[in-house]
C-alpha positions, 0 to 999 in steps of 0.5 A: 277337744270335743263334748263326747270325748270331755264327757269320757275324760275319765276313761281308761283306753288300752292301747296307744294304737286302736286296737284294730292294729292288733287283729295281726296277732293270732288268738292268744292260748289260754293262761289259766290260774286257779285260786288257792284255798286260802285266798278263796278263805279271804274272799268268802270273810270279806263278802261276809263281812260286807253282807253283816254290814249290810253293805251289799244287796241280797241279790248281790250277796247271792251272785257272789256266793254262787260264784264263790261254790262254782269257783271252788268246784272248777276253780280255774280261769282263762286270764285271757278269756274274753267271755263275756264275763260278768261284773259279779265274777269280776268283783269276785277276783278283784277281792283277792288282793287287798288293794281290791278289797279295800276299793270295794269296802268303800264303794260297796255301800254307795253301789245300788243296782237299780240306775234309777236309784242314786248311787253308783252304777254299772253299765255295759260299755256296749249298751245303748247308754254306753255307745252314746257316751263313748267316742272310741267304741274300743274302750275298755271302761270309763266313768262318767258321773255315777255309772261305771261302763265297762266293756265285758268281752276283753281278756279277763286280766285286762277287765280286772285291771280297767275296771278297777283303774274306773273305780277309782275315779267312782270313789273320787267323785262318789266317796271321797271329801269334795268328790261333788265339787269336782264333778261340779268343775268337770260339768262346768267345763263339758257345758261350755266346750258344748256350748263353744262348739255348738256355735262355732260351727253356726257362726263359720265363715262371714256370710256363710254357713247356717248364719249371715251377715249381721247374725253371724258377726254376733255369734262370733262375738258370742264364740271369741267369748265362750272361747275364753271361758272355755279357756278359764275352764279348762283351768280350773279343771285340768289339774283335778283331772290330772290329780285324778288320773295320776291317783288312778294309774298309780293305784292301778299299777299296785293293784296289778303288782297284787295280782302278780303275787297270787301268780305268776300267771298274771304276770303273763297275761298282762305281758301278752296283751301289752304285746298285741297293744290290748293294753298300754303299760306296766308300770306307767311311769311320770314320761308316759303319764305326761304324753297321755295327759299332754297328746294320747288321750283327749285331754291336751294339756298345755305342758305348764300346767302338768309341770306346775302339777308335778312341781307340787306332787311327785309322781311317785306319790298319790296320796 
């Protein structure tokens, strides 16, 4: 478990395999759905709703109504278009279902577009940021700190999905009660995993490498120590990790089911990405949430501390 790859803890990848594998499969034909009118009624009052509570931005406000008149003139998209698409267009569909809106009630009032400003953020998983935080450039989207990344050219249905899964891990450390005391936690473990790694590569070997002799004999006392505090860190900070990617998977999983209701279309979608391995699962039940937290995904988690995690919480419940 290296620094770039703890500072993504909070990703959310695809596919087991990487994706390359899947350039076998030939380019899928368009599932195209339309949303009904009564759904657009929903959206339209929910951004509203938010625009008199002066919960979005006047620029923001604006992208959503454009979208809102473009939707309800041509009304009609590609579920497994890859684009690019645009975060706005996004949020749009992602405010068809309940699940959806509610996210968004909540971290609408915390989102300022200027990343200067602090808040959440979004950025392209592509963007020079973006590349710099990412080790796996086949992401679809991760969360570090206040920035969502996001990588806009997957299928639309895949975009939807893995950008709410990270929004839900915005709310847990932006909104929610003691959302800074686990960032606090998780930035403890990436300093000391940057620290352990960065001189137990200077102290390697007795004599040799960077440093010799009586200098190396002291780093390597400095790494058996940070070694141990890694280890304290790790345990302080992988049940929160792992109570966070639990509550988001599961959230994940309810909000595709609300996606299904609107049609059948999504279904399907869904169906064919998981067939060319462009996403993972669904649903994601306790067995293959346990590999990914144990072996799939970085994180390599000792099996006791899983199983002491689920003795305390059913996965069937993330409340």
């Amino acid at each position: 478990m290296r620094t770039a790859s703890l500072a993504c803890l909070l990703s959310l990848f695809g596919p087991v395999v990487p994706l390359r594998t899947a350039q076998a499969y030939p380019a899928p034909k368009p599932i195209t759905f339309s949303l009904s009118s009564s759904t657009r009624g929903d959206i339209a009052e929910f951004w509203a709703v938010q625009a008199e509570a002066h919960a979005t931005c006047d620029s923001i406000t604006t992208h959503i109504k454009a979208i809102a008149a473009e939707e309800k003139e041509h009304g009609t998209q590609d579920l497994l278009g890859k684009g690019p698409h645009t975060l706005e267009t996004a949020l749009y569909w992602m405010s068809a279902v309940p699940k959806g809106r509610a996210l968004l009630k909540q971290l609408l009032p915390v989102w300022d577009p200027d990343s200067k400003k602090r808040g959440l953020h979004f950025e392209s998983a592509s963007g020079a940021e973006g590349i710099r935080y990412n080790q796996n450039p086949e992401s679809m989207a991760f969360f570090i700190r206040d920035t969502v990344y996001i990588n806009y050219e997957f299928s639309f249905v895949v975009l939807l999905a893995s950008l709410f899964h990270e929004m839900i891990h915005a709310k847990q450390i932006l909104v929610d009660k003691g959302g800074a005391d686990k960032q606090a936690v998780l930035d403890r473990l990436n300093q000391i995993d940057s620290l352990y790694e960065h001189w137990s590569g200077m102290g390697a070997g007795e004599g040799t490498g960077v440093l010799g002799g009586a200098v190396s004999g002291e780093v390597t006392r400095m790494v058996k120590e940070l070694g141990e505090s890694l280890a304290k860190a790790k345990k302080e900070a992988f049940p929160i990790l792992l109570g966070m990617e639990h509550h988001a998977y599961r959230a994940q999983d309810d909000f595709i089911a609300e996606l299904f209701e609107l049609g059948g279309e999504f279904r399907n979608a869904l169906a064919d990405r998981i067939h060319a391995r462009q996403w993972l699962a669904y649903p994601i039940d306790e067995p293959l949430f346990r590999r990914l937290m144990q072996y799939e995904r970085g994180f390599n988690m000792p099996e006791e501390i899983v199983d002491a995690y689920f003795k305390e919480i059913p996965f069937s419940t993330y409340q």
